[in-house]
PAZAPA-4460 file (N, C-alpha, C; in steps of 0.05 Angstrom, whole numbers, plus 32768, in hexadecimal, padded with zeros to 4 digits):
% residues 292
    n_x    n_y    n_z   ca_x   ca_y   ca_z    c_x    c_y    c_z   seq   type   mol
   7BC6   778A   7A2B   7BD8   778C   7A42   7BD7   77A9   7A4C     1      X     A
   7BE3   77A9   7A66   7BDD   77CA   7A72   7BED   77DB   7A60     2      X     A
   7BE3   77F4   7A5D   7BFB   780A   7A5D   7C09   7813   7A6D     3      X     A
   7C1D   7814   7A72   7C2C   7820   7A89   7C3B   7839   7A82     4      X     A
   7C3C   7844   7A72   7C3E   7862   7A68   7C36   7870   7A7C     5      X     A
   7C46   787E   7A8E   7C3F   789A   7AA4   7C3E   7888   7ABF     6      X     A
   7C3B   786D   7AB4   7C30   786B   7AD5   7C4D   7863   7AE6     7      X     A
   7C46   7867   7B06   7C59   7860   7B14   7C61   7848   7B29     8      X     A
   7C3F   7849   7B38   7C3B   7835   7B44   7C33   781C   7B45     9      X     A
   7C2B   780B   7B50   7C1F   77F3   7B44   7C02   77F4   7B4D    10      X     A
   7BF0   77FD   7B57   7BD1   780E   7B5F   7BD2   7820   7B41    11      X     A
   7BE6   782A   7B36   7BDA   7836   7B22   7BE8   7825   7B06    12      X     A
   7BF5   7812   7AFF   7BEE   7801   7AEF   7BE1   77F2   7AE7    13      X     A
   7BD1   77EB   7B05   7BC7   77CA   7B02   7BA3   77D2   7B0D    14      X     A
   7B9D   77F2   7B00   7B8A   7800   7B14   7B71   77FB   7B25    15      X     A
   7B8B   77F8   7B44   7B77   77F1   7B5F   7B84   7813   7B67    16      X     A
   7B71   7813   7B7B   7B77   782B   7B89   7B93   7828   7B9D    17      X     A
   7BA0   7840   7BAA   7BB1   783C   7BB9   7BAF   782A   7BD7    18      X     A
   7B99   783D   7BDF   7B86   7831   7BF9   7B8A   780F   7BFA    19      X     A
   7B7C   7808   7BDE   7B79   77F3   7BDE   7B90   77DE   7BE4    20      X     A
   7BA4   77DE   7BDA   7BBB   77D8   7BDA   7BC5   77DA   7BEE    21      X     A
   7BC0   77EF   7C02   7BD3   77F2   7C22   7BBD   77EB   7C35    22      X     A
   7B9C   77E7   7C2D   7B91   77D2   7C44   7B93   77BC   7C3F    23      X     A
   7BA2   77AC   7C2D   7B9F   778E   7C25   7BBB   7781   7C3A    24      X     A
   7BD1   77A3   7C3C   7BEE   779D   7C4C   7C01   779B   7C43    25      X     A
   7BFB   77A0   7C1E   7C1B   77A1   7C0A   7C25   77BE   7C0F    26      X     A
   7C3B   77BA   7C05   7C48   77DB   7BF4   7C41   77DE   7BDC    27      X     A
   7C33   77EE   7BD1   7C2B   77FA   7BC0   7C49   7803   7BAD    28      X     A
   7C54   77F6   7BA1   7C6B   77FB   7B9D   7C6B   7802   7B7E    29      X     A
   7C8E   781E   7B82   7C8D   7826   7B62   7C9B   780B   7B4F    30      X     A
   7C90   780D   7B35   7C97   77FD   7B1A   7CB0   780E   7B07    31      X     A
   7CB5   7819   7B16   7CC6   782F   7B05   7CE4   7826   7B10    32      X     A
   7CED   7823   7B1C   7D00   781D   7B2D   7CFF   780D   7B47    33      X     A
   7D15   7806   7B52   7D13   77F5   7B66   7D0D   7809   7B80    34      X     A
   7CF4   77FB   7B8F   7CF6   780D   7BB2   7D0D   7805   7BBF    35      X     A
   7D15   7815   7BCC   7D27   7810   7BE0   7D1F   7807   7BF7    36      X     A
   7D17   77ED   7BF8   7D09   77E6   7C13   7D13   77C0   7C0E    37      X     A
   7D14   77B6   7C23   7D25   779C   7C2A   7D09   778B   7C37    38      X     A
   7D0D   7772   7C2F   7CFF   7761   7C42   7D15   775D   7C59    39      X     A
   7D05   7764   7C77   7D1E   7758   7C8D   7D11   773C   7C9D    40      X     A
   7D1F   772B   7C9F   7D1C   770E   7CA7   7D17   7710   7CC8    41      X     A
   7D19   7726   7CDA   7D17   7730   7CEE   7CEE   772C   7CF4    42      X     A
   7CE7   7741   7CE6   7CCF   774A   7CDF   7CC2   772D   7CDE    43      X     A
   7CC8   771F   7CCF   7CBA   770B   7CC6   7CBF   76F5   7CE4    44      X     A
   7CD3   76F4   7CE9   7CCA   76EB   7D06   7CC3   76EE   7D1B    45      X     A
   7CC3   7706   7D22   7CB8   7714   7D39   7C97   7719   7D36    46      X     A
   7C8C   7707   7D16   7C6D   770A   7D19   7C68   76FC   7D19    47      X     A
   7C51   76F5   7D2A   7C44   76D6   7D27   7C34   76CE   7D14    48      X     A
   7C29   76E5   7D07   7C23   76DA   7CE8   7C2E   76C9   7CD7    49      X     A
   7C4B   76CF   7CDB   7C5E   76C3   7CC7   7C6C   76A8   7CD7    50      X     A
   7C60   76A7   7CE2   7C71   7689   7CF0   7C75   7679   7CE4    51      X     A
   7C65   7674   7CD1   7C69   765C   7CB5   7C80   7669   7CAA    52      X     A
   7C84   7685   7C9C   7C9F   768F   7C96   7CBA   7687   7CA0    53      X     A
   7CB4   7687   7CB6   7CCF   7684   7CCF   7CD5   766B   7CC8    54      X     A
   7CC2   765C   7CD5   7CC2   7641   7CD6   7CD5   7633   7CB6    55      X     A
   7CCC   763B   7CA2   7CD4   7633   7C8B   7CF1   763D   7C86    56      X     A
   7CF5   7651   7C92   7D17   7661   7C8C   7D25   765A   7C9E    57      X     A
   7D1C   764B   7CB7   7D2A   7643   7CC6   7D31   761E   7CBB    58      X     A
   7D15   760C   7CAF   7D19   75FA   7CAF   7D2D   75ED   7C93    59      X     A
   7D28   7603   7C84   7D44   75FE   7C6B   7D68   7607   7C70    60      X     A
   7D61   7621   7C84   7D7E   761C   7C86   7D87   7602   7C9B    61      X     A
   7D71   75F8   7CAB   7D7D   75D6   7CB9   7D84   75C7   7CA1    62      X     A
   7D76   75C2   7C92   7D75   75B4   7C79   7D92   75BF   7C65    63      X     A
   7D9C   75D4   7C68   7DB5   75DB   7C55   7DCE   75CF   7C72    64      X     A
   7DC4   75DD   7C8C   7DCE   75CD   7CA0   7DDC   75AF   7CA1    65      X     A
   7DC0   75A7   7C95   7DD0   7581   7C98   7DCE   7576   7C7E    66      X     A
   7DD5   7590   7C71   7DDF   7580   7C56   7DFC   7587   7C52    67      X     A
   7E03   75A5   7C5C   7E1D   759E   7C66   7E2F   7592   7C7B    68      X     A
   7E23   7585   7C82   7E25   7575   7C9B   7E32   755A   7C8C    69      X     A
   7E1B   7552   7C81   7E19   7535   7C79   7E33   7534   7C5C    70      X     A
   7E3B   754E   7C53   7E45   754F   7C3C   7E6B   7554   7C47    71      X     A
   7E6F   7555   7C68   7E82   7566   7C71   7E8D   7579   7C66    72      X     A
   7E83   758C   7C57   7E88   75A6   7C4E   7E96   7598   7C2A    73      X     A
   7E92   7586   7C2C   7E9E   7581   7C0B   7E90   7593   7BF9    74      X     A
   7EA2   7591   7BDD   7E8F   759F   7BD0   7E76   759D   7BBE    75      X     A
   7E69   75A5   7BC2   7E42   75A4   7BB5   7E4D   75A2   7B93    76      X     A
   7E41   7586   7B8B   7E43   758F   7B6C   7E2A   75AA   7B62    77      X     A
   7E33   75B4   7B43   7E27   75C9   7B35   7E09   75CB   7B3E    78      X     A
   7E02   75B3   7B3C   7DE2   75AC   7B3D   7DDF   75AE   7B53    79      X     A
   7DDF   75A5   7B6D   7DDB   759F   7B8A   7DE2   75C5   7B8B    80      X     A
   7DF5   75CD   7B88   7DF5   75E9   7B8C   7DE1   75FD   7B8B    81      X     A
   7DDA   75F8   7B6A   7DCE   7608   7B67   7DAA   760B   7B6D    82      X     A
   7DAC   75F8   7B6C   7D89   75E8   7B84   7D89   75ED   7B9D    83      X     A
   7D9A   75EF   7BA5   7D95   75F9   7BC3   7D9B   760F   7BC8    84      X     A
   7DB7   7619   7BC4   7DC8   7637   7BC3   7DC7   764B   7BB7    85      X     A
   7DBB   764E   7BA4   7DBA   765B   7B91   7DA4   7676   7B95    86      X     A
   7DA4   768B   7B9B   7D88   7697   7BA8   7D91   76A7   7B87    87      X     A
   7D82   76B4   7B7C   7D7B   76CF   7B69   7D71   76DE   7B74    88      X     A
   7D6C   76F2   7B63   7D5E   7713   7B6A   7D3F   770B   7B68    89      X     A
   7D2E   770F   7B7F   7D13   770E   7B77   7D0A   7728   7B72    90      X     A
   7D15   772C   7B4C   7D10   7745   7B44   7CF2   774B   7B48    91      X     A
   7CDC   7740   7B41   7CBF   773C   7B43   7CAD   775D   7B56    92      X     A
   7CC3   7756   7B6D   7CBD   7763   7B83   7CC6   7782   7B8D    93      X     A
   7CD3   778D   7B72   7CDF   779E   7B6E   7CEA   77B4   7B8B    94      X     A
   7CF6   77A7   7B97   7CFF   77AA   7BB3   7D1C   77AE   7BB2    95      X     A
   7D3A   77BF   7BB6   7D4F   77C1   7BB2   7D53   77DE   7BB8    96      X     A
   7D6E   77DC   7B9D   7D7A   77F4   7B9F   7D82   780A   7B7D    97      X     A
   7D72   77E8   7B69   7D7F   77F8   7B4F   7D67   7811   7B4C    98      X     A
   7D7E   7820   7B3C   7D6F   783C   7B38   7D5B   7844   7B17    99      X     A
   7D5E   781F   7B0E   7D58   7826   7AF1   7D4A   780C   7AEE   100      X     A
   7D2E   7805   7AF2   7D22   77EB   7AEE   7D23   77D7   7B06   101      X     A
   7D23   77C5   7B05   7D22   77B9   7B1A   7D37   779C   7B1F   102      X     A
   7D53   77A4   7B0E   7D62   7787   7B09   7D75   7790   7B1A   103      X     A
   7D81   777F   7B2C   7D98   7791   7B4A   7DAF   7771   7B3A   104      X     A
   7DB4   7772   7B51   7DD3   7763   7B54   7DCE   7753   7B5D   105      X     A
   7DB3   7740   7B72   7DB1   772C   7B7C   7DCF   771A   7B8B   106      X     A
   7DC6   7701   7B8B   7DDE   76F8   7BA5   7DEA   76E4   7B88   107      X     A
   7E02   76EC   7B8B   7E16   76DB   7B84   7E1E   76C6   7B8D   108      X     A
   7E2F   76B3   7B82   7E2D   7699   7B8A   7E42   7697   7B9D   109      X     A
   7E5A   76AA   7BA6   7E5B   76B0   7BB9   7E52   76AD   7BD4   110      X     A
   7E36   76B5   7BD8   7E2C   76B6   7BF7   7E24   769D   7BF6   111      X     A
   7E1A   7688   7BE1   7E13   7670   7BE4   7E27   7661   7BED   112      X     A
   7E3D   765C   7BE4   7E55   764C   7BDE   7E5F   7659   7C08   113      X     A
   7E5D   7675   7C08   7E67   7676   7C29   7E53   7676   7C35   114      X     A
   7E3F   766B   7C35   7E26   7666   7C49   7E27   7645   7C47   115      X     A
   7E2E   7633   7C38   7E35   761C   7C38   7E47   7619   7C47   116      X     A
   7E65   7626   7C41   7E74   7614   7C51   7E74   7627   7C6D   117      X     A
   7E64   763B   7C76   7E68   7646   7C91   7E4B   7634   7C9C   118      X     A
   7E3E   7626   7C95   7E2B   7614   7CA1   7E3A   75FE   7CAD   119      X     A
   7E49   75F2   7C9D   7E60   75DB   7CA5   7E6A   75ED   7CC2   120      X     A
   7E73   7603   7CC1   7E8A   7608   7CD8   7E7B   7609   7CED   121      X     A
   7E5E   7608   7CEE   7E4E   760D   7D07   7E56   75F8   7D11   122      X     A
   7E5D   75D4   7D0A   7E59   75BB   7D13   7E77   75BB   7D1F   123      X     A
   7E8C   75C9   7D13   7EA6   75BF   7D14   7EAC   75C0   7D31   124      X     A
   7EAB   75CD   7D3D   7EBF   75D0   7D5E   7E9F   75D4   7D75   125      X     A
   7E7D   75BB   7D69   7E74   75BA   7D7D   7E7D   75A8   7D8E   126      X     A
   7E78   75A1   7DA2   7E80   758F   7DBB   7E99   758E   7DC1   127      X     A
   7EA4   75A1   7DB6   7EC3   75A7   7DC7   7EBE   75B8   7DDA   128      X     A
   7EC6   75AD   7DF0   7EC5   75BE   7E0A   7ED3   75D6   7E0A   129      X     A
   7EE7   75DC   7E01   7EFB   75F6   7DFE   7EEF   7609   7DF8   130      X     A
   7EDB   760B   7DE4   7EC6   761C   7DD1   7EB1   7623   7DDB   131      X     A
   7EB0   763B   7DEC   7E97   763D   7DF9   7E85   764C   7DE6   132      X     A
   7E6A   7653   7DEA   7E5D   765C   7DD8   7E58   7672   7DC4   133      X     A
   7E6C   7688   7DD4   7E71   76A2   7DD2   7E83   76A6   7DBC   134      X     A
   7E9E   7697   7DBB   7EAE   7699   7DAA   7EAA   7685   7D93   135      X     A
   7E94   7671   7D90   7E92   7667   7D7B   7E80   767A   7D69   136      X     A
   7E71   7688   7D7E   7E5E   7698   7D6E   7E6B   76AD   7D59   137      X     A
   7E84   76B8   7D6F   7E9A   76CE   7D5B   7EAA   76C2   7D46   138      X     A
   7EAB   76A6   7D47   7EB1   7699   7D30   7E98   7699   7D1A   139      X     A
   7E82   7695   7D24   7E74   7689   7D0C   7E6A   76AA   7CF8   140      X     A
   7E6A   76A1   7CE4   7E58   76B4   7CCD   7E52   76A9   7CB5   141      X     A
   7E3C   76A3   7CC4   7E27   7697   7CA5   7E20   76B4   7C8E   142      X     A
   7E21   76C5   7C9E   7E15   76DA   7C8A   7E38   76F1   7C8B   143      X     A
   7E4A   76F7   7C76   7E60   76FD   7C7A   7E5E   771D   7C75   144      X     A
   7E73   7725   7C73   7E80   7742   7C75   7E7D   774D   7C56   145      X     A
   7E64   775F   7C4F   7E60   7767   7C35   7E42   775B   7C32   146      X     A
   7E3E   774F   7C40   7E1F   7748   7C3B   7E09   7754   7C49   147      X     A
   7DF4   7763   7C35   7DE8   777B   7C4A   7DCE   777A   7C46   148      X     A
   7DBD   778B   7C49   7D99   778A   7C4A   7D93   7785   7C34   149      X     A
   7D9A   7780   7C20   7D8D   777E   7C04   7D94   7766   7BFA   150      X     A
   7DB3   7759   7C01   7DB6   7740   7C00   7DAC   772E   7C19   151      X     A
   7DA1   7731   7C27   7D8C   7723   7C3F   7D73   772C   7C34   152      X     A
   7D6B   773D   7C27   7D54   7740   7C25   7D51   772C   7C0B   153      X     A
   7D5F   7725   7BF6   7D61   7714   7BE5   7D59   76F8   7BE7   154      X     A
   7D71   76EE   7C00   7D75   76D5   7C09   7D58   76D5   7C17   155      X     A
   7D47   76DE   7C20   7D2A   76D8   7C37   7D1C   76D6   7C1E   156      X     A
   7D1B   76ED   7C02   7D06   76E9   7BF5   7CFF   76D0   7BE7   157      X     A
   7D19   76C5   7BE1   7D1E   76B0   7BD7   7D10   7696   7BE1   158      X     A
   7D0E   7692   7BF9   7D05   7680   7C0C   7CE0   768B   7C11   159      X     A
   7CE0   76A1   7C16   7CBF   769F   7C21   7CB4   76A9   7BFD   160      X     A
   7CC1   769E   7BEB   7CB3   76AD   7BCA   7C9B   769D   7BD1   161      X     A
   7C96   768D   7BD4   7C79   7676   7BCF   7C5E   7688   7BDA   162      X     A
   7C64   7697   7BF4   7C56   76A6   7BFC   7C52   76C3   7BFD   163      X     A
   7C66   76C4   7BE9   7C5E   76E6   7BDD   7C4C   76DD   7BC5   164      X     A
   7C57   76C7   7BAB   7C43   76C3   7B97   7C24   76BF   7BA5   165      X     A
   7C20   76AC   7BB8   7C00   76A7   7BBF   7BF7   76C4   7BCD   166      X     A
   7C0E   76DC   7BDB   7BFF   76F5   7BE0   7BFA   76F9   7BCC   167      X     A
   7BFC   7706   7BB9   7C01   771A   7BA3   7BEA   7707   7B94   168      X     A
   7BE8   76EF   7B8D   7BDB   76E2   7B7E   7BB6   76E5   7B8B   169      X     A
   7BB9   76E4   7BA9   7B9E   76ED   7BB2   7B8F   7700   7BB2   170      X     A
   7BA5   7713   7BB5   7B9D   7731   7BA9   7B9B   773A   7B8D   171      X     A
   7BA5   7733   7B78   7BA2   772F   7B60   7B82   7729   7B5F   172      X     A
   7B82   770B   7B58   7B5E   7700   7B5C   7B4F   7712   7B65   173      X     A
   7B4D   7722   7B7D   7B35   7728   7B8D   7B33   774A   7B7B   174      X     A
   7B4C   7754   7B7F   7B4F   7774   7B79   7B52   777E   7B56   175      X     A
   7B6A   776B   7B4A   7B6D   777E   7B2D   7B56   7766   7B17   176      X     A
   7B52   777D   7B06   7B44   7767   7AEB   7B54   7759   7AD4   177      X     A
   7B43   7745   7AD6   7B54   772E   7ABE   7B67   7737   7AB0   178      X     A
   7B63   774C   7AA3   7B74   7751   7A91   7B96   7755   7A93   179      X     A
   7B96   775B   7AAB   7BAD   7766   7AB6   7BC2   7752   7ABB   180      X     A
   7BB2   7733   7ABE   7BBE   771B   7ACD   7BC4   7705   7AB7   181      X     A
   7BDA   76F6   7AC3   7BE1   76E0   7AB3   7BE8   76CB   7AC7   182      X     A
   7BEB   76B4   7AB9   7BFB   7699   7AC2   7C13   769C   7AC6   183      X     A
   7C25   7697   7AD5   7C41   7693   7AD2   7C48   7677   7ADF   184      X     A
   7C62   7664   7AD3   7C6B   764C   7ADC   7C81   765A   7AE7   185      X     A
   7C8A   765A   7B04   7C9D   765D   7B0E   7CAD   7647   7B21   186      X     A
   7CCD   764F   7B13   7CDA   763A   7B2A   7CDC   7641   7B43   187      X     A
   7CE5   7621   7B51   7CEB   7629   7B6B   7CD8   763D   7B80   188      X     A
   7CCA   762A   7B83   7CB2   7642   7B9E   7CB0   763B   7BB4   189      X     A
   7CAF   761F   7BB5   7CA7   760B   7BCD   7CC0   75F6   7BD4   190      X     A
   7CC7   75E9   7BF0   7CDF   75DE   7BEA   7CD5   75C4   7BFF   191      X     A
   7CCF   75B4   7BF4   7CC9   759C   7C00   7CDF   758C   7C12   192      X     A
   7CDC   758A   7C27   7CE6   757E   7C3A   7CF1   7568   7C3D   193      X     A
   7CDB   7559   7C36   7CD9   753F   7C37   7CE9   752C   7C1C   194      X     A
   7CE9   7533   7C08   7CFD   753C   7BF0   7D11   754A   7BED   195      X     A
   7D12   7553   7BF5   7D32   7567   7BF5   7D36   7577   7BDB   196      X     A
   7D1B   757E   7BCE   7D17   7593   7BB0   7D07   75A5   7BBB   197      X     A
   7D0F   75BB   7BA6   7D00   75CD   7BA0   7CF0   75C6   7B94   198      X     A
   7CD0   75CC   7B92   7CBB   75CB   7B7A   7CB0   75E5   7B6C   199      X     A
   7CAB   75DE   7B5A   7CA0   75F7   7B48   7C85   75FF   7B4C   200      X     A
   7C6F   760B   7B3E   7C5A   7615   7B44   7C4E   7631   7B2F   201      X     A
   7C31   762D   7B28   7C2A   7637   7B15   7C1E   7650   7B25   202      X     A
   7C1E   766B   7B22   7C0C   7679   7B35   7BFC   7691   7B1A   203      X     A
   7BE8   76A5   7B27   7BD0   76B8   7B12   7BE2   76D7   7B20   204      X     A
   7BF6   76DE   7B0D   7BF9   76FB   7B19   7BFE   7712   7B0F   205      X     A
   7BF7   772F   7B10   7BFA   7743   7B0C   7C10   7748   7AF4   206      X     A
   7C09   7751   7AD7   7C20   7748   7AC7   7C27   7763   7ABA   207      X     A
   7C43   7766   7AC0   7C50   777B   7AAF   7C59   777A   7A97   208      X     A
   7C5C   778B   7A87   7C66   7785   7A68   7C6E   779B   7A5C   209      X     A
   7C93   779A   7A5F   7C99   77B2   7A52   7CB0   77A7   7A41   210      X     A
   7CB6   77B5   7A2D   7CC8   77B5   7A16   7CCF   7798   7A0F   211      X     A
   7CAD   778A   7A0C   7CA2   7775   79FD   7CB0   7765   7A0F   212      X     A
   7CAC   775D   7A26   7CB3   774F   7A3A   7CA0   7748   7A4F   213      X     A
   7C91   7734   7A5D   7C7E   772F   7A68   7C8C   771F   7A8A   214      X     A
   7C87   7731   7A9C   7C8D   7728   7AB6   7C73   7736   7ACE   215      X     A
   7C75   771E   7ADE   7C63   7724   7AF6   7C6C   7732   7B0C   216      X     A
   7C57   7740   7B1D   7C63   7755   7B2F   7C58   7748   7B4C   217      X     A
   7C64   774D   7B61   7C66   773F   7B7B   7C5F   7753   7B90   218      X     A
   7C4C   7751   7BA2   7C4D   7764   7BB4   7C50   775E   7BCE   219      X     A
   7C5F   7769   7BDA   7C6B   775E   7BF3   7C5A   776E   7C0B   220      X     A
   7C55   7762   7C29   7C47   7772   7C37   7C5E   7783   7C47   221      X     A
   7C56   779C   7C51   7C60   77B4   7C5B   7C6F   77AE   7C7A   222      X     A
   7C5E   779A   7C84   7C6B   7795   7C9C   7C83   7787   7C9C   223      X     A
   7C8A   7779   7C83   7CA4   7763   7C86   7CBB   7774   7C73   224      X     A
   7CBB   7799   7C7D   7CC5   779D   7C68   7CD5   77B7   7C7E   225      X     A
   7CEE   77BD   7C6B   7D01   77D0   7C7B   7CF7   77F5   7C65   226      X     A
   7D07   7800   7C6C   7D09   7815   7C55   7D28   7820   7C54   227      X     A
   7D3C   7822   7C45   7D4D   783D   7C45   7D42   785B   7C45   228      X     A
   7D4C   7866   7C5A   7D3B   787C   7C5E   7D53   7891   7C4C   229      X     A
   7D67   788F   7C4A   7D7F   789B   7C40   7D86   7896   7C20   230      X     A
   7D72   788D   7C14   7D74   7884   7BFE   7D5B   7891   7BEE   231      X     A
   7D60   789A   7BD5   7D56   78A7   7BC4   7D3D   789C   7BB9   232      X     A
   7D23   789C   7BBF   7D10   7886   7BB6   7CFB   78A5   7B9E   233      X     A
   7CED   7888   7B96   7CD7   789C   7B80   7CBF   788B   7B8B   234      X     A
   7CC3   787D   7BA6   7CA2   7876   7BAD   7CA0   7887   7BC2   235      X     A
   7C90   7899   7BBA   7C84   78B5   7BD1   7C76   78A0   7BE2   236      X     A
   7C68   7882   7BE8   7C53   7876   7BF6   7C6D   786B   7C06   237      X     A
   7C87   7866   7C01   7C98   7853   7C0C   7CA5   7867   7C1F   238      X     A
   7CAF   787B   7C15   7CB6   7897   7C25   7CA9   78A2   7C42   239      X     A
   7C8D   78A3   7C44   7C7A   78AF   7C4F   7C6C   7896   7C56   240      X     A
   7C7A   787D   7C59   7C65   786E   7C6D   7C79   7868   7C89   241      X     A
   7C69   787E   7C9B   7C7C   7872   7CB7   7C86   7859   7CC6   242      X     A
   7C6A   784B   7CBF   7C60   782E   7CC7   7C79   781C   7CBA   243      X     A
   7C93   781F   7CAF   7C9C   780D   7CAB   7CB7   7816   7CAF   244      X     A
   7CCE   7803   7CBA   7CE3   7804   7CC8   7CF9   7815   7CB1   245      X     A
   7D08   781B   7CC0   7D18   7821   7CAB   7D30   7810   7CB3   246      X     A
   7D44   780B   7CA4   7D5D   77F9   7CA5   7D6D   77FC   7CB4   247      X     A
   7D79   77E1   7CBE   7D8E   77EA   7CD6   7DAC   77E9   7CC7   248      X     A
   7DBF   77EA   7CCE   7DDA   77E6   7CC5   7DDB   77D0   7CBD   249      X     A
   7DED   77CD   7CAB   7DF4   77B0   7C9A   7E07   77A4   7CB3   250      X     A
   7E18   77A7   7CBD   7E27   779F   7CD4   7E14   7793   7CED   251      X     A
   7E02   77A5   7CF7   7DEC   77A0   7D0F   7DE0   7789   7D03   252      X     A
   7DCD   7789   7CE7   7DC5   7774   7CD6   7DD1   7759   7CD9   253      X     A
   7DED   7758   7CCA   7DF7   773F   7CD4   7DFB   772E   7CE5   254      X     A
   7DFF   7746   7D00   7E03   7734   7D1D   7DED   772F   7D24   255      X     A
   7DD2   7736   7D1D   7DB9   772F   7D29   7DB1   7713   7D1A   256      X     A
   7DBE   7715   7D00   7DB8   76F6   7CF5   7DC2   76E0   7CF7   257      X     A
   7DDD   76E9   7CF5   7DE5   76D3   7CFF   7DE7   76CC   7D15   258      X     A
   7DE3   76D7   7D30   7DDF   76D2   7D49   7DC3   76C4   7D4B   259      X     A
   7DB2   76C4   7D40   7D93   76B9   7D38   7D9D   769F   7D26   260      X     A
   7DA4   769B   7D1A   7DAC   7683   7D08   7DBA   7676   7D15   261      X     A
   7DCF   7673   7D27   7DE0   766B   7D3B   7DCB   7658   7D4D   262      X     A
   7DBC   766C   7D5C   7DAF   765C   7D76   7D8E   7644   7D63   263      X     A
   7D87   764A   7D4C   7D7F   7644   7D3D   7D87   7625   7D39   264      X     A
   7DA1   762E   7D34   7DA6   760F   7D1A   7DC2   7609   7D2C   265      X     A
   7DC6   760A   7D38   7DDD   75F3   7D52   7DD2   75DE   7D5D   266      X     A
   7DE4   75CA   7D53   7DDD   75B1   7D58   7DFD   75A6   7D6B   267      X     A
   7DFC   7596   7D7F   7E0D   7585   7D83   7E1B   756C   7D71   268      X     A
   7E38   7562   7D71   7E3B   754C   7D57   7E44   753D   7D7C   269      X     A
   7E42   7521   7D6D   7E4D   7502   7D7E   7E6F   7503   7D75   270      X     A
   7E74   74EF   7D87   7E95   74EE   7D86   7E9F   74DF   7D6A   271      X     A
   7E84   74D9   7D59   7E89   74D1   7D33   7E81   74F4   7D22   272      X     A
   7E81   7505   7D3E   7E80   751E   7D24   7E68   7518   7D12   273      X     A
   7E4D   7515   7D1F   7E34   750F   7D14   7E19   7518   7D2A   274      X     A
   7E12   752B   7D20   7DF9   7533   7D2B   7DEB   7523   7D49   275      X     A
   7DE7   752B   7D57   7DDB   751D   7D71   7DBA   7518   7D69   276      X     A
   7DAC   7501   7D6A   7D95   7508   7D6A   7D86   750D   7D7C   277      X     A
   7D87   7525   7D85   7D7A   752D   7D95   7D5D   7540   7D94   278      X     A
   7D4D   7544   7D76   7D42   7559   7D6D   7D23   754A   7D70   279      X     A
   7D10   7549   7D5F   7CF6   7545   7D6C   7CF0   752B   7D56   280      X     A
   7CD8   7528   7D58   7CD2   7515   7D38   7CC7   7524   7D20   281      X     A
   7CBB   7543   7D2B   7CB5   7550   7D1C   7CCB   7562   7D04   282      X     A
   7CE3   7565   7D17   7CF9   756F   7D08   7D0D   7565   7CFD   283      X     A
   7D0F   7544   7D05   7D19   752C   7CF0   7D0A   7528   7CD7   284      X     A
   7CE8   7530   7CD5   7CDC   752F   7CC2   7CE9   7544   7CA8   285      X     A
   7CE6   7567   7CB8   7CED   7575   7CAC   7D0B   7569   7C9B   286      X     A
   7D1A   756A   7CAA   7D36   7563   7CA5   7D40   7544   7C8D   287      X     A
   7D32   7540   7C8D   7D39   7520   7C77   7D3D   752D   7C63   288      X     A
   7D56   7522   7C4F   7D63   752C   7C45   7D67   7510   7C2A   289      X     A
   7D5B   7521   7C0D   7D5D   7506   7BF9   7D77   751B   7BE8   290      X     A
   7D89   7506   7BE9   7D94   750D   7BD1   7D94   751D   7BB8   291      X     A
   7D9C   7530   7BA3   7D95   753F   7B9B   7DA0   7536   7B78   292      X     A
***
């Protein structure tokens, strides 16, 4: 297994050059601590690369959409919760704010439990004439007060993970040698539609191993990525790359999401308080919903 004694980066653990690493489009990121840098869900839609990204983050929260819909905000047993709601820290990706390794605070069950029932409130007062668009919007917040770039950057990683493992896994193959790489069975990567599960998936990647502990490392590309510029980093490459945004306010953040998630996922209900079908055959496909 590697030594990682002295080293800092992941170009100098896993030894590819730096170059190499920032023409492939990752961050070359430190193993020593967490970067201070966020995936923003912005980025990822505003590129047309990632339209499959979009497309997928937009088509599960329809899917948490009309499952609270169909559930009228009752409550999700343990299981149903935690299969759908439940996001973790995709420590892998060593992206945050801790100052000692790479284990943060991830999303509590909290933001799940109020992203459930603030999906319900999107449906509650549609087709009442009284409610014009403006002030349902100042009603709605799917994403609440205390939730900021690191907990959105959580909740996105969670959802596009399938396609950080196949980056990282491509680059792995082509760039580091065998030795470096392993198997891993991981949950939850892919979330089938048409089923209403998550599935699992075996992927070949970059493997760390410290204080007799064996985990894989994730590399995320530079463009779908923010920086704290005000925050104390030990990646001199994360510091000194202009090319990537730095963070907006946690406040600005929220209203841009949820104002995006709003025009997104609004649907009209019938005078039974039940969805209008009005959507395509392609997004009834998405949307079918099996029991859990």
């Amino acid at each position: 297994m590697n030594n990682t004694e002295n080293k800092v980066y992941f170009s100098d653990l896993f030894g590819v050059k730096h170059a190499v690493v920032k023409k492939y489009g990752a961050l070359d990121i430190s193993l020593v601590c967490d970067n201070p840098a966020f995936v923003d869900p912005f980025l990822i839609f505003a590129n047309s690369k990632y339209k499959h990204l979009h497309d997928l983050i937009i088509n599960y929260l329809k899917f948490l959409r009309d499952l609270s819909v169909k559930r009228l905000g009752a409550n999700l047993t343990t299981g149903e919760f935690n299969h759908y709601y439940k996001f973790p820290e995709v420590k892998q990706v060593w992206l945050g704010y801790s100052v000692s390794g790479n284990i943060g605070r991830g999303l509590n069950k909290d933001f799940g439990y109020s992203l459930y029932e603030n999906l319900h409130k999107i449906f509650s007062k549609f087709g009442d004439e009284d409610i014009t668009e403006a002030s349902h919007l100042e009603k709605l917040c799917l994403i609440e007060e205390g939730i900021g770039v690191d907990k959105i950057s959580d909740f996105t990683l969670n959802l596009i993970q399938k396609f950080l493992l196949e980056y990282t896994q491509e680059f792995a193959k082509e760039h580091l040698d065998k030795k470096f790489l392993s198997e891993f069975a991981i949950r939850k990567v892919e979330f089938d539609f048409k089923k209403g599960v998550w599935g699992d998936g075996r992927f070949v990647l970059p493997t760390l191993q410290r204080t007799g502990k064996k985990d894989f490392v994730l590399l995320v590309p530079r463009k779908i990525l923010t920086k704290e510029d005000t925050w104390i980093s030990r990646n001199d490459f994360l510091e000194n790359d202009t090319a990537i945004f730095n963070v907006i306010p946690n406040d600005e953040l929220r209203a841009k999401i949820n104002k995006f998630f709003y025009d997104n996922l609004q649907i009209k209900l019938n005078k039974k308080k039940q969805p209008e079908k009005d959507y395509s055959k392609k997004t009834t496909k998405d949307r079918t919903f099996t029991a859990f």
